[in-house]
C-alpha positions, 0 to 999 in steps of 0.5 A: 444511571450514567456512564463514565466517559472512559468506561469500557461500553462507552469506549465501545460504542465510540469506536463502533461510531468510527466504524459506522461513519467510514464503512459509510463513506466507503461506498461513495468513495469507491464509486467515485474512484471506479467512476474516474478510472472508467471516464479515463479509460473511455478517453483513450482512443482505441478499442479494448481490444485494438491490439488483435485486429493484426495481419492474420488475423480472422475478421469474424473473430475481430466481429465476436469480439465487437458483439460480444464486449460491445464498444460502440453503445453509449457511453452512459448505457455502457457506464449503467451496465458496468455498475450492474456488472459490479454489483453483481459480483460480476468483474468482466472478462479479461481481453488481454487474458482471456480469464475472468477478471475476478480470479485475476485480481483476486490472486495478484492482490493476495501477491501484492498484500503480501509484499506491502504487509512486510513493506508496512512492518519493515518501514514503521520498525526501521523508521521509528528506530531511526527516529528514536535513535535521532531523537535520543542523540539530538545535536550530536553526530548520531541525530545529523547521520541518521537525518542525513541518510533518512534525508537522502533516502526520501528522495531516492526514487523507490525504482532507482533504490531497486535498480541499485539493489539490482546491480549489487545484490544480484548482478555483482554479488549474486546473493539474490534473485533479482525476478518472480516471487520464488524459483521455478523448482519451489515445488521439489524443495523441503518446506524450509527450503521453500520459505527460504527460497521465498524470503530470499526473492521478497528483500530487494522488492521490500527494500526498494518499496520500503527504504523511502517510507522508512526513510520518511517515517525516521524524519517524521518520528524525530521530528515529533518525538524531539517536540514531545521530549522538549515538554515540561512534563518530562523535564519534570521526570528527568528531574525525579531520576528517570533514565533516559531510555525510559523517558525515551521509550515509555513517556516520549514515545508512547506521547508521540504514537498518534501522529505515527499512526495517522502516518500509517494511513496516509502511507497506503496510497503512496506503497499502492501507487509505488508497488507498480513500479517495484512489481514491474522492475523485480517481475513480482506478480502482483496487483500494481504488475497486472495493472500495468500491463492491462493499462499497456494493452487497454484491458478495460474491465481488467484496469477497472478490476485492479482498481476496485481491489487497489482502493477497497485495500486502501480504504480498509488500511485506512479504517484501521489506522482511524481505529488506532487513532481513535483508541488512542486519543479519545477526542477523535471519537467524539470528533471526528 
């Protein structure tokens, strides 16, 4: 009995294979950043813990430290014994903290997943918007102002869009907080007043994080959706009398999803590497702030942990964005 190409068990099968070929490519992935990372750390001078041999400072204490994180066996064994560490569940113990890694980057992470989510939606909503809007106007003055600004946008600096945000937003006009992730007296306030307080400090971090990405997505969006509206096919339907919007939307648009997808994934990276900057500018307590400040005070397992959950993140919004492919267009799940 055969199986027709597009049935629902093949279809199945297909994208379980996408699966299985990245989840095991992860392993390898994962092992190769940590391993970077960890061959980074051990070139800057300095022990982990340099920062507390001050004045007054007891030696014995200085002594515990040495024993206990051990600086001076070789780098190999030290590198062996740190895999063993992560296999086991075990992240180390934070020396600038004095915690457990774990719990650190567990709860900066949860922070950090929460701001990047609402940059994703923000920048791909406002990005394929701009785009379509571009796209639908091409030649006239909507399509040249929204190029322009997206433009303009891109090559804005995500820190230089939040130290604008900073000046307007929150010195001049004081609508918003400019700090943190919610106001001290959170806890005294109504469960409205709560979420409110939260969405209030979560725009100018999201904005600055997100405008160059939606700014990107707009140029990348225009640009595929005004070759897929230059096809003969919907030529074609523009002269069965199809209106515009719903060539636009239904046979433009839906034309052009996979690149706009892939685009998602490729974005993962970028919106990490970017959340150190915003997180440390708006004081946001997230994954990409912890890192920062562990790499200031050579916090070696800490870095090394906000590094492991940084790459898992990326690797699973990848995955994603390959399992979207892959529905969409067949022939990625034949060849990938």
């Amino acid at each position: 009995m055969s199986v027709r190409r597009d049935s629902p068990t093949l279809r199945t099968a297909t994208l379980g294979g996408v699966v299985g070929r990245r989840l095991a490519a992860a392993p390898f992935l994962i092992l190769a950043a940590l391993t970077l990372v960890f061959l980074m750390i051990q070139a800057v001078p300095g022990e982990p813990f340099h920062d507390a041999a001050g004045p007054g400072v007891d030696p014995q204490a200085l002594e515990h430290l040495r024993n206990l994180f051990q600086p001076d066996i070789p780098l190999g064994k030290r590198y062996l014994r740190w895999l063993g560490q992560i296999a086991s569940g075990d992240l180390g113990f934070s020396t600038a903290l004095r915690r457990s890694v774990g719990p650190l980057v567990l709860e900066a992470g949860a922070n950090t997943v929460r701001l990047v989510g609402v940059v994703l939606v923000f920048q791909f909503v406002a990005g394929v918007v701009g785009g379509c809007v571009a796209a639908a106007g091409r030649g006239r003055w909507i399509d040249t102002t929204v190029r322009s600004a997206s433009a303009i946008s891109y090559a804005t600096p995500g820190f230089v869009v939040g130290l604008g945000l900073i000046a307007i937003f929150a010195s001049g006009l004081g609508w918003l907080p400019a700090t943190q992730m919610e106001s001290i007296d959170v806890a005294a306030m109504s469960t409205w007043a709560a979420v409110v307080d939260r969405l209030r400090h979560l725009v100018m971090p999201c904005l600055a994080l997100g405008i160059p990405g939606a700014a990107a997505v707009a140029l990348y969006t225009r640009e595929t959706l005004g070759a897929v509206l230059d096809r003969p096919f919907l030529q074609g339907a523009r002269s069965r009398g199809l209106g515009p919007a719903r060539v636009l939307l239904r046979h433009g648009l839906r034309n052009s999803l996979l690149p706009i997808v892939q685009l998602f994934g490729l974005s993962l990276p970028g919106l990490v590497g970017g959340s150190v900057v915003v997180e440390t500018l708006f004081a946001w307590p997230g994954m990409g702030r912890l890192a920062y400040h562990a790499v200031l005070a050579r916090d070696e397992p800490l870095v090394l942990g906000c590094t492991l959950l940084a790459v898992v993140g990326v690797l699973l919004g990848s995955l994603v964005a390959d399992l979207l492919s892959a529905a969409l267009d067949p022939r990625i799940r034949e060849h990938p």
